[in-house]
C-alpha beads as a LAMMPS data file, in Angstrom:
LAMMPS data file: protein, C-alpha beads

320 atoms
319 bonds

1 atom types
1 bond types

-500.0 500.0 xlo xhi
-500.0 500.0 ylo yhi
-500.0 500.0 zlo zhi

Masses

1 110.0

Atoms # bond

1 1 1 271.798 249.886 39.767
2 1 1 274.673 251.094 37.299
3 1 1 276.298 249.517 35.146
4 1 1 278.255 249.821 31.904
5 1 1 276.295 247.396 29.206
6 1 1 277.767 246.161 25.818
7 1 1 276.106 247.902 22.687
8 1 1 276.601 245.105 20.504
9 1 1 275.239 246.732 17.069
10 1 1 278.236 249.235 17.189
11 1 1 281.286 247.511 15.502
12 1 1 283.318 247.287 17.438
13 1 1 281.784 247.097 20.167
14 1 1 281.312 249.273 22.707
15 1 1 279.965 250.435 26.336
16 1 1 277.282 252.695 27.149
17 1 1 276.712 253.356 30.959
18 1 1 272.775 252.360 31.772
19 1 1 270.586 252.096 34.790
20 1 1 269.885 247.898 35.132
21 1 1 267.317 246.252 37.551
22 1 1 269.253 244.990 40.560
23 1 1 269.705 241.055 40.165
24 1 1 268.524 238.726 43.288
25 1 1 270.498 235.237 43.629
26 1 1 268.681 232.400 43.294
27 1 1 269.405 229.463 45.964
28 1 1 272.806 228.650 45.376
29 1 1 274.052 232.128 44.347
30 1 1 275.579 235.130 46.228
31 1 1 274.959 238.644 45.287
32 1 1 278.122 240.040 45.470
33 1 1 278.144 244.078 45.908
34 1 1 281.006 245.159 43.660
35 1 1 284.104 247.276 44.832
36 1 1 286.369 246.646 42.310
37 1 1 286.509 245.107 38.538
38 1 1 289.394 243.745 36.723
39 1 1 289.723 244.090 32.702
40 1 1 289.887 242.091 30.327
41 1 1 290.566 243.883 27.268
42 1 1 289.792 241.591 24.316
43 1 1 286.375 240.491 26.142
44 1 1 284.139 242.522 24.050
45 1 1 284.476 240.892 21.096
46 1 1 283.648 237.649 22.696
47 1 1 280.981 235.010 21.961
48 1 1 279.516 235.117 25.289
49 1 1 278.526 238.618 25.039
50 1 1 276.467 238.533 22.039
51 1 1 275.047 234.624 23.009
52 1 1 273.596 232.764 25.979
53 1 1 274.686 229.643 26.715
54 1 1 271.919 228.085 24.154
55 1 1 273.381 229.949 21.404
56 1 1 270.461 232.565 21.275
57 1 1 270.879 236.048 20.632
58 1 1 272.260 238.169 23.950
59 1 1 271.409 241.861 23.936
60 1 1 272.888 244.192 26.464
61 1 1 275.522 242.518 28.514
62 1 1 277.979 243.653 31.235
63 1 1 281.460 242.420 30.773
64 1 1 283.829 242.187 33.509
65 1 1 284.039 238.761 35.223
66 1 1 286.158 238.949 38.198
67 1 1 285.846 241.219 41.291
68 1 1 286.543 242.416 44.629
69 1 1 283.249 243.194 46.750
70 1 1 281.166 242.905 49.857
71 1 1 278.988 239.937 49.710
72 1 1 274.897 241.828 50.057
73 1 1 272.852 238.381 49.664
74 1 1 272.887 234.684 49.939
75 1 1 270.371 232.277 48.682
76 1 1 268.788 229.566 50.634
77 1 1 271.032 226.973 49.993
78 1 1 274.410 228.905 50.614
79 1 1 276.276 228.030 53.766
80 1 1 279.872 229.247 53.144
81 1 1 279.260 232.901 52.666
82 1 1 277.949 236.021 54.826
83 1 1 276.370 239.167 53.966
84 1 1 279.014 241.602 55.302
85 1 1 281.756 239.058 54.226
86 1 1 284.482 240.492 51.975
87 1 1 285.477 238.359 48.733
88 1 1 286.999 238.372 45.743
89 1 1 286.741 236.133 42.227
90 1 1 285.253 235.611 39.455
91 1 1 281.781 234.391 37.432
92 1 1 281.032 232.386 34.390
93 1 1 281.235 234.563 31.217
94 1 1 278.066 233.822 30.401
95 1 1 276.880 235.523 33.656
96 1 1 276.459 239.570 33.662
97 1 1 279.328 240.709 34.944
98 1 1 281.228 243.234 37.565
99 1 1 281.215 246.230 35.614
100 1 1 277.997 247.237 37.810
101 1 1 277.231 248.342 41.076
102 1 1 276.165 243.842 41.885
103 1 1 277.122 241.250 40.247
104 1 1 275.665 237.608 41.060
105 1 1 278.449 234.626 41.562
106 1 1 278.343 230.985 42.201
107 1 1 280.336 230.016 45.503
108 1 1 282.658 227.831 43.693
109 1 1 284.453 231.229 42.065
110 1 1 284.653 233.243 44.938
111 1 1 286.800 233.043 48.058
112 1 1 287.478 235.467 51.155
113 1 1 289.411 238.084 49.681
114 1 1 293.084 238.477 50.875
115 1 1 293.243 240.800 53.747
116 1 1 296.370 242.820 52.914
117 1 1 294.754 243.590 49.634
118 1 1 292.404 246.606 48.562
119 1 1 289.812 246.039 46.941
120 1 1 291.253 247.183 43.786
121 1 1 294.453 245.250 44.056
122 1 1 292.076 242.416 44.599
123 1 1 290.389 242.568 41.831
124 1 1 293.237 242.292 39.469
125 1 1 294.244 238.690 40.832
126 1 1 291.205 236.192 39.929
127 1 1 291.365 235.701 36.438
128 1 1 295.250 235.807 36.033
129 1 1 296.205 233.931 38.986
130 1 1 294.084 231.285 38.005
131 1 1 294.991 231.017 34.439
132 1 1 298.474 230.605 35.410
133 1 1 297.960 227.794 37.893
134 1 1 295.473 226.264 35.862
135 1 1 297.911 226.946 32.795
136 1 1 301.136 225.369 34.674
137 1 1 299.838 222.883 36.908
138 1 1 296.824 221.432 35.773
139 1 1 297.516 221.456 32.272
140 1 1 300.982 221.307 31.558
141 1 1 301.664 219.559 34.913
142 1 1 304.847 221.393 35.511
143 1 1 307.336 220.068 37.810
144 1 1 310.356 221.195 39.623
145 1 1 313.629 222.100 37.250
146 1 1 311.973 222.370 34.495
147 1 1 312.411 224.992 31.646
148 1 1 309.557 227.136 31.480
149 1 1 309.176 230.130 28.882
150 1 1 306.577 232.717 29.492
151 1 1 305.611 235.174 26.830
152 1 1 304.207 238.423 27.688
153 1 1 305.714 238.538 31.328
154 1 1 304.988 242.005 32.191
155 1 1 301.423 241.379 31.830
156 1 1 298.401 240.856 33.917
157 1 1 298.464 236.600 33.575
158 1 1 302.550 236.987 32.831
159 1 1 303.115 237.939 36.176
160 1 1 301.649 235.449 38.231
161 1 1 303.251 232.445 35.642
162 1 1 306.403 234.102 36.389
163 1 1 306.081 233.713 39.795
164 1 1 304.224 230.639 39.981
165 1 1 306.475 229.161 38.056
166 1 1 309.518 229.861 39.973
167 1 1 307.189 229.358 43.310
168 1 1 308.045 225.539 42.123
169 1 1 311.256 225.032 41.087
170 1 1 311.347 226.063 37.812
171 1 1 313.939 227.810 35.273
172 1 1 312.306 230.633 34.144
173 1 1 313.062 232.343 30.928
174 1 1 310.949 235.212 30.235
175 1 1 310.124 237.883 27.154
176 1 1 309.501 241.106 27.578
177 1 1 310.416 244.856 26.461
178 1 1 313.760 246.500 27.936
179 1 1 311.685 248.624 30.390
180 1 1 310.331 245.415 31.778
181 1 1 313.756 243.424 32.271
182 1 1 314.733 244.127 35.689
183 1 1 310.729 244.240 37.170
184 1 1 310.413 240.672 35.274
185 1 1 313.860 239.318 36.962
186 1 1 312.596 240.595 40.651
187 1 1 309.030 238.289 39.952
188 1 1 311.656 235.125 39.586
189 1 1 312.590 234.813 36.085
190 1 1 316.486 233.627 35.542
191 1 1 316.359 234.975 31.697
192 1 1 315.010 237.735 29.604
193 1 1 314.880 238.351 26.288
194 1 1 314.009 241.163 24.830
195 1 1 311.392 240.442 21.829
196 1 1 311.754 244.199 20.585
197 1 1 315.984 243.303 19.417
198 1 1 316.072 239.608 20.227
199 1 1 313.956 236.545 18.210
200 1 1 313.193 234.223 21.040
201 1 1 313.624 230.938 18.819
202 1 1 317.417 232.027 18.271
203 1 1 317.989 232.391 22.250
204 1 1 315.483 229.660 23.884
205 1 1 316.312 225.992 23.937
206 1 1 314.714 222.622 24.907
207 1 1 311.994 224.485 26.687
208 1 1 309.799 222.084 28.412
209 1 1 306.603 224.273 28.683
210 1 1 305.696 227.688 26.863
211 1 1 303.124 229.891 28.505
212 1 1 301.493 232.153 25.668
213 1 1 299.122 234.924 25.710
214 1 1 299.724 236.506 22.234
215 1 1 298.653 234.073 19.748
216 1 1 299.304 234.404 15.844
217 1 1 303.264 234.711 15.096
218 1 1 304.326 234.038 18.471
219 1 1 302.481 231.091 18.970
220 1 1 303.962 229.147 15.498
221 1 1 307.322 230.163 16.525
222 1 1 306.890 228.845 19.761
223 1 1 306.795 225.161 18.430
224 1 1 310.045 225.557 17.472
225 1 1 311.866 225.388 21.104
226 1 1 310.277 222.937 22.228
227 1 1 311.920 219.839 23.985
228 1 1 310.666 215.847 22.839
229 1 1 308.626 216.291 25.888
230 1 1 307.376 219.585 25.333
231 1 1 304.001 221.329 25.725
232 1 1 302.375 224.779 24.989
233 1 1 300.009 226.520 27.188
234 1 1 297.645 228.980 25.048
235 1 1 294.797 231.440 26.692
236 1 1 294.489 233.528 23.388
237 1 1 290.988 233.855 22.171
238 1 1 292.723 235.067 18.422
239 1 1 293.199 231.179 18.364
240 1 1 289.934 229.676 19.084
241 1 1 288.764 229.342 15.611
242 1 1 292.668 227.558 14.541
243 1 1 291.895 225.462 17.247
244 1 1 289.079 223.802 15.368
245 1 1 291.425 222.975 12.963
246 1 1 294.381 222.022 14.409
247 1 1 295.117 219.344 16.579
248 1 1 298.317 220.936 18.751
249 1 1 296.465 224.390 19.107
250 1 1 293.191 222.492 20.173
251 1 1 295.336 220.310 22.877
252 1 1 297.295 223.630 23.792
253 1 1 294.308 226.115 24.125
254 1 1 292.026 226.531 27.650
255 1 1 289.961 228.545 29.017
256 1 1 290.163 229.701 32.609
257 1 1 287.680 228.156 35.130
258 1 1 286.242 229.594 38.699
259 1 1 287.406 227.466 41.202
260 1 1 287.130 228.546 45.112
261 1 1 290.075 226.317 46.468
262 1 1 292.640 227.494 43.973
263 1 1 291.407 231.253 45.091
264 1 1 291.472 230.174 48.429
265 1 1 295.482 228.897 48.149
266 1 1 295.939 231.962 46.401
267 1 1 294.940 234.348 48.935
268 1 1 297.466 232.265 51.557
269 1 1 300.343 232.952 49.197
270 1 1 299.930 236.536 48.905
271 1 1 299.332 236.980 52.390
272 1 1 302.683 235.069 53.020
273 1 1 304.179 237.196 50.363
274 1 1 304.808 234.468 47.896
275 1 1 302.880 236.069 45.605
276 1 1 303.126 239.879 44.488
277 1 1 299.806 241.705 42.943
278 1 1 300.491 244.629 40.393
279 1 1 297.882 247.018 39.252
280 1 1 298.621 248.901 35.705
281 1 1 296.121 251.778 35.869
282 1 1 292.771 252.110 37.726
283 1 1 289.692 253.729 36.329
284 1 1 286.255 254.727 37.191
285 1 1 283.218 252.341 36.070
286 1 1 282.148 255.922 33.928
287 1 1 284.781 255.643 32.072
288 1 1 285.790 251.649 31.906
289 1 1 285.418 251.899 27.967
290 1 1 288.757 253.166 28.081
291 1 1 289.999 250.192 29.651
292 1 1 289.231 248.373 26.600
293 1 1 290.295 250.528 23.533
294 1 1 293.444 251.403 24.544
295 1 1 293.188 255.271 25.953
296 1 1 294.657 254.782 29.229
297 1 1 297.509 257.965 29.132
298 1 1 299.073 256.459 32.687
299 1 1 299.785 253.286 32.975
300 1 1 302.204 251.194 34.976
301 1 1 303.522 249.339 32.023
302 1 1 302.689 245.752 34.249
303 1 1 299.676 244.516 35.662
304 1 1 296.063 244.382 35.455
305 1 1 294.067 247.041 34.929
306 1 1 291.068 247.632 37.110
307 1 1 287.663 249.681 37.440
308 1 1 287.022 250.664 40.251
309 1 1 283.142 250.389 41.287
310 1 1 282.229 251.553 44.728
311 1 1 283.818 254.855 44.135
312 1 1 281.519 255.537 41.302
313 1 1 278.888 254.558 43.146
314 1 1 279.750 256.631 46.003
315 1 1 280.443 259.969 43.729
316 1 1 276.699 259.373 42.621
317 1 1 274.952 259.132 45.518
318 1 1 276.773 262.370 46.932
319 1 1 275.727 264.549 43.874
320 1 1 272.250 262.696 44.268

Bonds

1 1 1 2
2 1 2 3
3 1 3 4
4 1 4 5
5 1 5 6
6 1 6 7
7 1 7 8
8 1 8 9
9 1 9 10
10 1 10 11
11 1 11 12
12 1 12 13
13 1 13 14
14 1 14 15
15 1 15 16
16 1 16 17
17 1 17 18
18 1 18 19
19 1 19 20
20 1 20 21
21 1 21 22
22 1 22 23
23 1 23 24
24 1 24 25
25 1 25 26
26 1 26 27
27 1 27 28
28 1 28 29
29 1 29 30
30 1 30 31
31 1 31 32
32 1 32 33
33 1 33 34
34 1 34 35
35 1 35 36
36 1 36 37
37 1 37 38
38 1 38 39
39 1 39 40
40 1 40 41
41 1 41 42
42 1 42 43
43 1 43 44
44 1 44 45
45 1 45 46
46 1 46 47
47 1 47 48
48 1 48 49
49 1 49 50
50 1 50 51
51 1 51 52
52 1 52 53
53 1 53 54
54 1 54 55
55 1 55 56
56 1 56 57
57 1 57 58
58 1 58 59
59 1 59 60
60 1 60 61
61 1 61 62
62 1 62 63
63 1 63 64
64 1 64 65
65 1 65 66
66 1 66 67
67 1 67 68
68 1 68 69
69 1 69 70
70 1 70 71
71 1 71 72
72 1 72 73
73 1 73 74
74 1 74 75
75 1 75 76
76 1 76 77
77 1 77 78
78 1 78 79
79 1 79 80
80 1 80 81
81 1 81 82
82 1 82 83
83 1 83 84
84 1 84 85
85 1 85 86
86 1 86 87
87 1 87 88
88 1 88 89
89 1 89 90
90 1 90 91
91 1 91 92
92 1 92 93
93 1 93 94
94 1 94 95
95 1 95 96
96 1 96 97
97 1 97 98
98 1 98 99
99 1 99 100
100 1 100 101
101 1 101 102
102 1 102 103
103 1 103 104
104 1 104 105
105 1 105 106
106 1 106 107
107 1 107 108
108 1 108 109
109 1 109 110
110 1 110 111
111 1 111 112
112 1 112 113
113 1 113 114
114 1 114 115
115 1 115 116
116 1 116 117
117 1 117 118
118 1 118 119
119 1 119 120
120 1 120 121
121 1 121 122
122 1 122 123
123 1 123 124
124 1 124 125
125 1 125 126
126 1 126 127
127 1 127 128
128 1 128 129
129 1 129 130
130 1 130 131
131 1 131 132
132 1 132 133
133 1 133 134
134 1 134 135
135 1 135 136
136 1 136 137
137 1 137 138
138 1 138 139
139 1 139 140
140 1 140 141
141 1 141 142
142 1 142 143
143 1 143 144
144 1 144 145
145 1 145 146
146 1 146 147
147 1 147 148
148 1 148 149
149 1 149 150
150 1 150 151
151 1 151 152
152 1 152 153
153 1 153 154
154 1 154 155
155 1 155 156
156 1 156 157
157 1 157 158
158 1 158 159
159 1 159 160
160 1 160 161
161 1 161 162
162 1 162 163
163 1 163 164
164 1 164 165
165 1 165 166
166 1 166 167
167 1 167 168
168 1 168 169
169 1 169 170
170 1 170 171
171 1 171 172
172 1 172 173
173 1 173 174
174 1 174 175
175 1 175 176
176 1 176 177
177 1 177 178
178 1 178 179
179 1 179 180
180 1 180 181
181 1 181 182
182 1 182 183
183 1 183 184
184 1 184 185
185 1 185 186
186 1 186 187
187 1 187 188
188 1 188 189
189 1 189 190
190 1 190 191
191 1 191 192
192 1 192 193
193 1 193 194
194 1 194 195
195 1 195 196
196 1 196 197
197 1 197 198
198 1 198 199
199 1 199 200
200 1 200 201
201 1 201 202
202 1 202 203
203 1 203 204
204 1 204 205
205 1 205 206
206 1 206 207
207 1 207 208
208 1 208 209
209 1 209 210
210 1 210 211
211 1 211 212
212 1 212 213
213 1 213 214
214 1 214 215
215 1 215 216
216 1 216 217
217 1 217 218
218 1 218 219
219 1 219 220
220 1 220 221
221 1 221 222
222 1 222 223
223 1 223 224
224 1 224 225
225 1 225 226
226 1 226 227
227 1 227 228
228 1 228 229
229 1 229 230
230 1 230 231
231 1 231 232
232 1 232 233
233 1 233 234
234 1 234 235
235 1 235 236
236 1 236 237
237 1 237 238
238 1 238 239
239 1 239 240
240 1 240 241
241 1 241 242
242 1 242 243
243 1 243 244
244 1 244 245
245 1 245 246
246 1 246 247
247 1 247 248
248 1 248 249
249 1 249 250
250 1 250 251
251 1 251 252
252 1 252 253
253 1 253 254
254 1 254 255
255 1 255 256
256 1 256 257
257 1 257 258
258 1 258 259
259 1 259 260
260 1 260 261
261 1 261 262
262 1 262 263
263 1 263 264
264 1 264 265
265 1 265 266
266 1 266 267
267 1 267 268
268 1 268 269
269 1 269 270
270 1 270 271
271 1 271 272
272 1 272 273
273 1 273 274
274 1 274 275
275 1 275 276
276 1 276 277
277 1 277 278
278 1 278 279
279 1 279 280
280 1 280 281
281 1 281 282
282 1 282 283
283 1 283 284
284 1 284 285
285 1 285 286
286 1 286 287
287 1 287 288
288 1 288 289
289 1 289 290
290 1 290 291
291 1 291 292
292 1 292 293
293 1 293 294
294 1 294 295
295 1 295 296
296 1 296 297
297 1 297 298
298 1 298 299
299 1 299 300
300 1 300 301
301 1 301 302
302 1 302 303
303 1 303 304
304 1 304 305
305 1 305 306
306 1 306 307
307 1 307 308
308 1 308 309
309 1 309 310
310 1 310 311
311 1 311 312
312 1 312 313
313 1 313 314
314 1 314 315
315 1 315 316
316 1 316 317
317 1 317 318
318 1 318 319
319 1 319 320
């Protein structure tokens, strides 16, 4: 099969397109044939691509870890999933990922995928949508009317806090750049500031929880609003090694987990339209490396961005 695979001796990193043997699930996996890929850009830098799970030396990974696809295979012991079934979700980032024509997933990270969706839009909703409600609601425990500050709200996880968020009662203040103001207010935020004119500390006030996906400056200054009560959310990986050292980042900083009910919820809110899905750019799996440096020319400005997979595959087989 193709797939784009991680040439880890290049710093930084980078992806070189290969031809990979196809991968078979064992018993209680489900090959999942891939339509769609969502990005995550600062993933190639990541432990799990250079390490297994052991800590040895990983050569050669695929990145990409949640998806929109066609389930191909099921192993023995699977009962909830058909071949033929469409899904959508995510694996463990230790796995080899969706940047390929298969990918091989555990039935706790997949769900059917929502049936208003493309594939593409699809695949932009795992990973986000479930660090925000795992963010909010199982680690902050956020309840109705309270003060909720989300940096970053124009982007891929921004977008579903804002709307989870406000999905339960919450004031939601939000920062983003001018261009983003009125698209942020129409996901459910009842403030905006604008971090390009605007210091958010001299505007936000006994916030109760602040969502950040920046890290570094924003992070420290984010102590700073905070309520008696208050709590920080943090999904930056530029934090993980400050974590180590210090207590409040360690407490504040998770990692998103598969998990097929939340996916399963998910797919019920956007197919009662409680929940938008926004796509900032779409590219093929040939050139996905752009996805991660930065050399998108047309982008959305909000959203994930996405590789799309069966097309590729598709093209080839035509000029084959």
């Amino acid at each position: 099969m193709r797939a784009m695979q991680l040439s880890s001796s290049e710093n930084p990193p980078s992806l070189r397109e290969a031809d990979v043997p196809q991968p078979t699930p064992a018993a209680n996996e489900v090959l999942v044939r891939v339509h769609a890929a969502g990005v995550t850009t600062t993933e190639l830098g990541w432990y799990p691509n250079t390490h297994t799970k052991s800590g040895a030396p990983r050569t050669g990974a695929i990145p990409g870890h949640e998806f929109s696809g066609v389930v191909a295979a099921v192993g023995d012991q699977v009962r909830d999933f058909t071949v033929g079934q469409e899904i959508y979700g995510m694996n463990d980032w230790f796995a080899e990922g969706a940047l390929a024509e298969y990918c091989i997933a555990l039935p706790l990270g997949i769900a059917p995928k929502p049936a208003m969706l493309s594939h593409i839009e699809a695949a932009g909703v795992p990973i986000p949508a479930l660090t925000a409600w795992q963010g909010l609601f199982d680690r902050a425990k956020m309840q109705a009317g309270e003060r909720v500050l989300v940096h970053g709200a124009a982007g891929a996880v921004g977008v579903f806090a804002v709307q989870l968020a406000h999905m339960r009662g919450a004031h939601v203040i939000a920062t983003a750049a001018p261009r983003n103001r009125d698209f942020v207010l129409k996901l459910g935020a009842n403030e905006v500031i604008d971090y390009t004119s605007q210091r958010f500390e001299s505007v936000a006030r006994d916030i109760d929880i602040v969502f950040d996906v920046l890290g570094g400056d924003t992070l420290h200054r984010s102590w700073q609003v905070l309520n008696p009560t208050g709590r920080v959310v943090e999904i930056s990986s530029s934090v993980e090694d400050e974590a180590k050292t210090d207590p409040r980042i360690a407490k504040a900083f998770f990692i998103v987990e598969p998990n097929h009910q939340q996916l399963v919820d998910v797919a019920k809110w956007i197919a009662a339209g409680k929940l938008k899905v926004f796509i900032d750019a779409v590219v093929p799996l040939s050139e996905a490396a752009s996805a991660y440096s930065g050399r998108i020319k047309h982008r959305q400005g909000h959203g994930k961005i996405v590789v799309s997979v069966a097309s590729a595959s598709a093209n080839a087989t035509a000029s084959a």
